[in-house]
C-alpha positions in Angstrom: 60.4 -10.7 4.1 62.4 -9.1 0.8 66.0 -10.6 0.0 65.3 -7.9 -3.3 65.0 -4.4 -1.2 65.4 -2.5 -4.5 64.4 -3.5 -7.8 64.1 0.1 -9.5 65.8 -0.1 -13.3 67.3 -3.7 -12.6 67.2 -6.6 -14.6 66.2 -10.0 -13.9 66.6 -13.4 -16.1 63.1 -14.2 -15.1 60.1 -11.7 -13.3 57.5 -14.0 -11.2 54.5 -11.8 -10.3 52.2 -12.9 -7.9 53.9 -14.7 -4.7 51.0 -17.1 -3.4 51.7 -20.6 -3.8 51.9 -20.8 -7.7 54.7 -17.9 -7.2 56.2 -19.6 -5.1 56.2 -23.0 -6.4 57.8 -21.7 -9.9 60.6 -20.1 -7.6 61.4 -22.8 -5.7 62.0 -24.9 -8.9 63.7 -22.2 -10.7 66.3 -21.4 -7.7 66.9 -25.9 -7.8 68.0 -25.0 -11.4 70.1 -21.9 -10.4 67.9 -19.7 -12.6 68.0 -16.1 -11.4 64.5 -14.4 -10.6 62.8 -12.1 -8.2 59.4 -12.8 -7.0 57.0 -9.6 -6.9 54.1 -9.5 -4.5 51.5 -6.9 -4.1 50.8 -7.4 -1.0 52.0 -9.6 2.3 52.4 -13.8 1.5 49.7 -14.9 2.4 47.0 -12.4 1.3 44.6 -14.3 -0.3 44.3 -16.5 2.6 44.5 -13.7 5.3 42.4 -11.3 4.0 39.7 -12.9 1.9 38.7 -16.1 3.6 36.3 -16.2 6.4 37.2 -17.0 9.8 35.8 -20.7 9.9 37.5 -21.0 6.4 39.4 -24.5 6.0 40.4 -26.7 3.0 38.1 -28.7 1.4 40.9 -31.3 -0.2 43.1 -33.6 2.7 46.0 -32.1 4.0 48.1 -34.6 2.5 47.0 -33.2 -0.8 49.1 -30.0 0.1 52.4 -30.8 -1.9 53.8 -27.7 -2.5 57.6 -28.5 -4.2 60.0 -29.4 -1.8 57.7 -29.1 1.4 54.7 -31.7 1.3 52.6 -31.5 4.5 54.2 -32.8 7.4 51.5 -32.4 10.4 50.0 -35.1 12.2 46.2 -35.4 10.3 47.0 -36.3 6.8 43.3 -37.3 6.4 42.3 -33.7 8.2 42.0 -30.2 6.7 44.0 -27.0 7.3 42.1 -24.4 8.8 42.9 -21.1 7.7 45.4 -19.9 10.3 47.1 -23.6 9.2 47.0 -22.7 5.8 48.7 -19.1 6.1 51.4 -21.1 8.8 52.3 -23.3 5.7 52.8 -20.9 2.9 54.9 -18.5 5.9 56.8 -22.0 6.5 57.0 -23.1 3.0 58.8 -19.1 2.7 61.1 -19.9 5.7 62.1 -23.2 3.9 63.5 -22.1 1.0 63.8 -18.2 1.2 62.6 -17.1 -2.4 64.0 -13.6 -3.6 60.5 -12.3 -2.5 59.7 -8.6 -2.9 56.8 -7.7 -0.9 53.2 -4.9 -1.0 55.3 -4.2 -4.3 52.1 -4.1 -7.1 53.3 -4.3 -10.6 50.7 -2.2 -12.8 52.2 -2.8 -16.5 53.3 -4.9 -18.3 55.1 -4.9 -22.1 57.0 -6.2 -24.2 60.3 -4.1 -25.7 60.8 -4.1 -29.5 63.8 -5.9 -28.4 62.3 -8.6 -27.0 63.1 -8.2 -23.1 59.7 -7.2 -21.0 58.8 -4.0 -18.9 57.6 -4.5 -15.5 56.2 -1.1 -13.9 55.8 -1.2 -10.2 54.9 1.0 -7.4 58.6 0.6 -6.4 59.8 1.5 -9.8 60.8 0.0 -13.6 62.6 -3.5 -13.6 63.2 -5.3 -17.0 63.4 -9.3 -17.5 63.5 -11.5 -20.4 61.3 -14.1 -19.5 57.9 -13.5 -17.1 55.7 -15.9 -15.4 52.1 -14.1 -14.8 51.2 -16.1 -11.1 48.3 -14.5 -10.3 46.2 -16.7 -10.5 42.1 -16.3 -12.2 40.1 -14.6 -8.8 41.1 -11.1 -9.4 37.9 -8.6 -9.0 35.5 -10.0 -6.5 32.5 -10.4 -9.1 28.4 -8.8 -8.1 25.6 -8.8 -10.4 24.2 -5.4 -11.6 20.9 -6.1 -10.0 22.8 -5.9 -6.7 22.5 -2.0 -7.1 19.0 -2.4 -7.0 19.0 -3.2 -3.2 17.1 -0.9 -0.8 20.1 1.1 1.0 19.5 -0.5 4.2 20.3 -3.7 2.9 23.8 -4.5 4.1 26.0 -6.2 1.1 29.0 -7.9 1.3 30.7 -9.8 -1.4 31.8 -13.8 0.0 35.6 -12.5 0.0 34.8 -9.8 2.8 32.6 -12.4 4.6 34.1 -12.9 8.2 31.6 -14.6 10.5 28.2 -13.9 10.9 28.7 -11.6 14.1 30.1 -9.5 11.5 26.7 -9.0 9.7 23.7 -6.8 11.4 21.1 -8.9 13.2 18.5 -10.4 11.4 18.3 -12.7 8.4 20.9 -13.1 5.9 20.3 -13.7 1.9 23.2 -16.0 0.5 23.2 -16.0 -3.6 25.6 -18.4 -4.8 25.8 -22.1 -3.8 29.4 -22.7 -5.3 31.9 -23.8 -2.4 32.1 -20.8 -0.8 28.1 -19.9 -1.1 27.3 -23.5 0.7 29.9 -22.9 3.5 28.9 -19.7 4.1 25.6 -20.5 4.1 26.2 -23.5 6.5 28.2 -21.2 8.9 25.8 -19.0 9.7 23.0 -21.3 9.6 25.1 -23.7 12.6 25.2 -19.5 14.0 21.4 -20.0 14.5 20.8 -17.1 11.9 17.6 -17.4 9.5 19.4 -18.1 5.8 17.7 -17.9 2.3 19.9 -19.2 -0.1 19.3 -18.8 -3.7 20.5 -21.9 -5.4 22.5 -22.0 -8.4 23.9 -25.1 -10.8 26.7 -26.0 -9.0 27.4 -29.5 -8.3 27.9 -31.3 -5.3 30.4 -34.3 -4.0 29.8 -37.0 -1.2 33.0 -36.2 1.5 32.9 -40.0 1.9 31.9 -43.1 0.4 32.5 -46.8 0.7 34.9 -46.3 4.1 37.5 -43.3 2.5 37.1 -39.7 1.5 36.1 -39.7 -1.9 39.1 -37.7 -2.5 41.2 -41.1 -2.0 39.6 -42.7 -4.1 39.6 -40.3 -6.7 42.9 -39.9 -6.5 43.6 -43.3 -6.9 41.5 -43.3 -10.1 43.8 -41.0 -11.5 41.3 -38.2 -12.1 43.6 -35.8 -10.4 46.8 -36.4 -13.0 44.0 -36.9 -15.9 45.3 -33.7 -18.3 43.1 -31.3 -20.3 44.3 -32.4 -23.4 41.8 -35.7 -22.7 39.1 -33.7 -22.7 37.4 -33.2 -26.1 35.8 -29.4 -24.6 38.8 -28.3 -22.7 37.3 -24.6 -22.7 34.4 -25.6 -21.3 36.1 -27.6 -18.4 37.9 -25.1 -17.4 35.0 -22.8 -16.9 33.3 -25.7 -14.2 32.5 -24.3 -10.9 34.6 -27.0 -8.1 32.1 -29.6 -6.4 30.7 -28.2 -3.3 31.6 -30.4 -0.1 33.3 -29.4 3.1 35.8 -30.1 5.1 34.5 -28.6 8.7 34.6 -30.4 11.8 36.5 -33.1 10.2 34.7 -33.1 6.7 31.2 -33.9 5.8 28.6 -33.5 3.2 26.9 -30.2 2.3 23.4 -31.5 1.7 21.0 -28.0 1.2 18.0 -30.6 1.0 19.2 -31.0 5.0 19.6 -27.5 5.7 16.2 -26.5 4.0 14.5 -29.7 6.7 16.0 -27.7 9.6 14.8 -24.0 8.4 16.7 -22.5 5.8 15.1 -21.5 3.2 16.0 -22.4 -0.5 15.0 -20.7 -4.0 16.3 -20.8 -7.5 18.2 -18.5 -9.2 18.4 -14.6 -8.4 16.5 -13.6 -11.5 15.2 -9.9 -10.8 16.1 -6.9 -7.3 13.1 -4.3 -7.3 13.5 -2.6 -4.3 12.4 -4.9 -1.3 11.2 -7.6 -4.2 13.3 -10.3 -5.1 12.6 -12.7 -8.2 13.5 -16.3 -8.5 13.7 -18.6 -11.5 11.6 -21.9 -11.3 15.1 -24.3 -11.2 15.4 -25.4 -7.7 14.0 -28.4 -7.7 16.6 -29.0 -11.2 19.7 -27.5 -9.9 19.1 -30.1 -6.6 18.8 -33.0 -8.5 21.4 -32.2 -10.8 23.5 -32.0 -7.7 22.6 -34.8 -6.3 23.1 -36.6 -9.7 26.7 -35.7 -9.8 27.3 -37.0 -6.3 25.6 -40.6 -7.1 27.9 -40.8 -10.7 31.0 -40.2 -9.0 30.0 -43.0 -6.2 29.0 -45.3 -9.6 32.9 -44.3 -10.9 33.9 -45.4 -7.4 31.5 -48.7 -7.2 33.2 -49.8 -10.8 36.6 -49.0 -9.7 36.5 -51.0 -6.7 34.6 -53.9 -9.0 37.2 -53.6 -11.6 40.1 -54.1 -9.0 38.6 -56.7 -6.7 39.4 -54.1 -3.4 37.6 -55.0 -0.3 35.8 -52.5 0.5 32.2 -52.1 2.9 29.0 -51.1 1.2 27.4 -48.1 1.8 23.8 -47.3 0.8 23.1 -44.8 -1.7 21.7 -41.1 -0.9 18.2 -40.5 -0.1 16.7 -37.1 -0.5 15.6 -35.6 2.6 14.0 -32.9 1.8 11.7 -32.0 -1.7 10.8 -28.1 -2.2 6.9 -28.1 -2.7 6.6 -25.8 -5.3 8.1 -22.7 -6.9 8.8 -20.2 -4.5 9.0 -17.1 -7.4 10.0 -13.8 -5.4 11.1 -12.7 -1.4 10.1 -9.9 0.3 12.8 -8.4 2.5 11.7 -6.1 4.9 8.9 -9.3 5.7 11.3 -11.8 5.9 13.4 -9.5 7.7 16.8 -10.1 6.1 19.0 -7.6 6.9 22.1 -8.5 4.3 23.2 -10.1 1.2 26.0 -12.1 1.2 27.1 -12.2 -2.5 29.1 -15.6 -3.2 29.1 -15.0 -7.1 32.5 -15.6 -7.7 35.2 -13.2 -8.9 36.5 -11.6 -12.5 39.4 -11.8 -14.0 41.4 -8.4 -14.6 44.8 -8.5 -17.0 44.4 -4.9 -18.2 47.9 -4.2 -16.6 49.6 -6.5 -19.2 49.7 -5.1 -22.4 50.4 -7.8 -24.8 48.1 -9.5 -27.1 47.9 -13.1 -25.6 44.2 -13.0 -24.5 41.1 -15.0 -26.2 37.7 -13.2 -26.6 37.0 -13.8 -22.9 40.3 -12.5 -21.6 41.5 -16.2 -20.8 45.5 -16.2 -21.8 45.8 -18.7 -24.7 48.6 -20.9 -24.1 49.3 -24.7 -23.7 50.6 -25.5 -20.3 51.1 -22.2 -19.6 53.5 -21.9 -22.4 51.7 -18.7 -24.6 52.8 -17.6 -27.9 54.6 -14.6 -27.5 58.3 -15.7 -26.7 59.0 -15.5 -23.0 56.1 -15.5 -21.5 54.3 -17.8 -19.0 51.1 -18.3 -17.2 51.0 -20.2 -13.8 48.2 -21.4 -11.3 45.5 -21.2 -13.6 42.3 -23.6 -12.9 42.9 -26.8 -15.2 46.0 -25.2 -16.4 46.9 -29.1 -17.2 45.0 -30.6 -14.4 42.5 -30.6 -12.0 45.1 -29.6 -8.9 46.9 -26.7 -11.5 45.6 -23.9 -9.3 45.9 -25.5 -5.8 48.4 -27.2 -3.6 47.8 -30.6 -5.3 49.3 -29.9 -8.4 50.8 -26.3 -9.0 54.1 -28.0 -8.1 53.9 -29.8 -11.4 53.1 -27.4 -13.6 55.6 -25.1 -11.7 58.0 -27.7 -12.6 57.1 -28.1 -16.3 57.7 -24.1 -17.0 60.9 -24.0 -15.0 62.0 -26.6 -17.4 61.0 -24.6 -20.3 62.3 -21.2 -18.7 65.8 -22.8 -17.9 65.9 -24.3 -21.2 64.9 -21.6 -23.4 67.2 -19.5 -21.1 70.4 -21.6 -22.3 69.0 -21.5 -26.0 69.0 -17.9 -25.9 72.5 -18.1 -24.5 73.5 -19.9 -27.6 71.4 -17.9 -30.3 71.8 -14.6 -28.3 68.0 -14.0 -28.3 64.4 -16.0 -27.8 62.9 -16.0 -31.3 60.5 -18.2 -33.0 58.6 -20.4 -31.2 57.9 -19.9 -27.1 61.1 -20.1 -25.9 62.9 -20.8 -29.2 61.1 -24.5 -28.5 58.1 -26.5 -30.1 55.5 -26.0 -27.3 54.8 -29.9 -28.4 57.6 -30.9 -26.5 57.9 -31.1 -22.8 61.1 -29.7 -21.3 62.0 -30.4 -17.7 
């Protein structure tokens, strides 16, 4: 849909780029305040969850975690998870709801700031000016391979996790998985519940329990506050927000993802991808680390759980602890393809950011925008939907809605400042970013 069918040389108060649900959620709090704005979208809303999930793809949070401003879930399995034809449904519903001023398959390709102050937007639809501009789209940009991946005999079929579908999809024969973030372990578990032969190289991410002590551990989580607990409280906020998320899924009603249960039933497990000579494939000597230090996470969040439930005298059953099932009896350094017969490589290595478009000097070393709740330096200009932004929900349904919030605050009140003073000067928005507006 497009309420804006032309934005060629206009003007806007405030340019949102990026329409998924950090887009939107800015929008839906700027239009309660009456602040004009057009949302710009490069492609259908949606996309992300269309066109780069796979087709078993489903949330791994509760539904009633989806709290998007305004429009909360309102199905019938609070305790349940969206799968993704639910998800798409609720950010086209969350659309209907409110009817942003959404422009859509409009890319923008550059962005600067005027000597005057007021930013340049260039699309494919044309030049648009605004004097405020909320970047919304979000940190997976560039879907992200090693360089060794070009090493790969030719046969080898490739296929980063974003273009991952089902394992039909993929040739016959046994697949290579590299990556055991979220989308590595589901993956992985989807085609090994397929009945295809998977060799997953394990990496350092950490793992969750999906329930503990009768609830989802996402309850009681919640209820410890670690969702609302802000970066600030953190005395390596940099470092936090460079964590890979807990792997855990929420398939066929949620459950663990224990690889020390898939390797017992026939996958096979290594360490990290370390070297691609051809049909040779290297592995560090970490497996046996990186499952423990999985594990390890899992048992400290249950002891956070145990003490919370001490501390507050809830009645609550026991559960015994986890037990490995599965040890790996030694290093297992390299994999030979053509005798294993794998047949592809599904890459779940994550994705790069890619800012080049905006031209204006608010990145750190790394590329990460520098800002403090999204609030950057350079007068006027915001970031949304980045992970930890402020919190552990700032780039999902959870909690977007309250950062949302907190810039459209700051937009609408810098906006009447600069009605007073005639321009934004000083600090972000004419305001100390030490203050919260909103």
């Amino acid at each position: 849909m497009s309420r804006v069918p032309e934005i060629a040389g206009a003007h806007y108060p405030v340019a949102v780029i990026g329409g998924g649900q950090a887009g939107l959620s800015v929008s839906h709090a700027l239009t309660r305040r009456g602040v004009g704005h057009v949302v710009i979208e490069a492609n259908r809303v949606g996309y992300e969850w269309r066109e780069r999930r796979w087709d078993s793809f489903c949330l791994v949070t509760p539904n009633w975690q989806c709290r998007l401003p305004g429009f909360p879930y309102q199905g019938d399995d609070p305790d349940g998870f969206m799968v993704r034809a639910d998800i798409l449904r609720y950010i086209e519903d969350y659309v209907a709801f409110f009817r942003p001023p959404l422009v859509e398959q409009v890319a923008v390709t550059r962005l600067r700031r005027a000597p005057e102050g007021t930013y340049e937007l260039t699309t494919t639809a044309g030049r648009l000016t605004a004097d405020q501009v909320v970047v919304a789209t979000g940190p997976y940009h560039t879907p992200s391979t090693p360089v060794l991946a070009h090493r790969l005999p030719p046969g080898v079929e490739q296929v980063h996790s974003s273009g991952y579908r089902n394992p039909g999809r993929l040739p016959d024969g046994a697949v290579l998985v590299v990556g055991t973030g979220q989308s590595g372990c589901q993956i992985a578990e989807d085609l090994h519940l397929a009945g295809r032969q998977v060799h997953l190289a394990v990496g350092s991410a950490p793992r969750v329990a999906r329930f503990y002590r009768g609830r989802d551990c996402v309850a009681w989580l919640d209820d410890m506050g670690h969702y609302t607990k802000s970066i600030d409280e953190f005395d390596d906020a940099s470092a936090v927000r460079m964590r890979v998320n807990h792997y855990v899924t929420g398939r066929d009603g949620g459950r663990d993802i224990d690889l020390r249960a898939f390797a017992r039933d026939g996958m096979r497990l290594y360490g990290r991808l370390t070297q691609v000579m051809g049909e040779r494939l290297e592995f560090a000597d970490d497996l046996k680390v990186n499952l423990d230090r999985a594990d390890a996470v899992a048992e400290g969040i249950k002891d956070a759980i145990d003490a919370y439930i001490a501390a507050h005298g809830i009645d609550a059953p026991d559960e015994p602890r986890y037990t490995p099932v599965w040890e790996p009896a030694g290093h297992v350094p390299e994999l030979d393809l053509a005798a294993a017969g794998v047949t592809s490589v599904v890459w779940a290595t994550g994705f790069a950011r890619d800012h080049r478009w905006i031209e204006i000097p608010v990145f750190d070393g790394r590329g990460y925008p520098m800002h403090w709740r999204g609030v950057t330096n350079v007068p006027g200009l915001y970031f949304l939907g980045l992970p930890w932004q402020y919190s552990w929900g700032s780039g999902r349904f959870e909690a977007v809605g309250r950062d949302a919030e907190f810039l459209a605050g700051h937009i609408d009140a810098s906006r009447r400042l600069a009605d007073v003073c005639g321009t934004l000067t000083g600090a972000p928005g004419g305001l100390s970013p030490a203050l919260p507006i909103g």
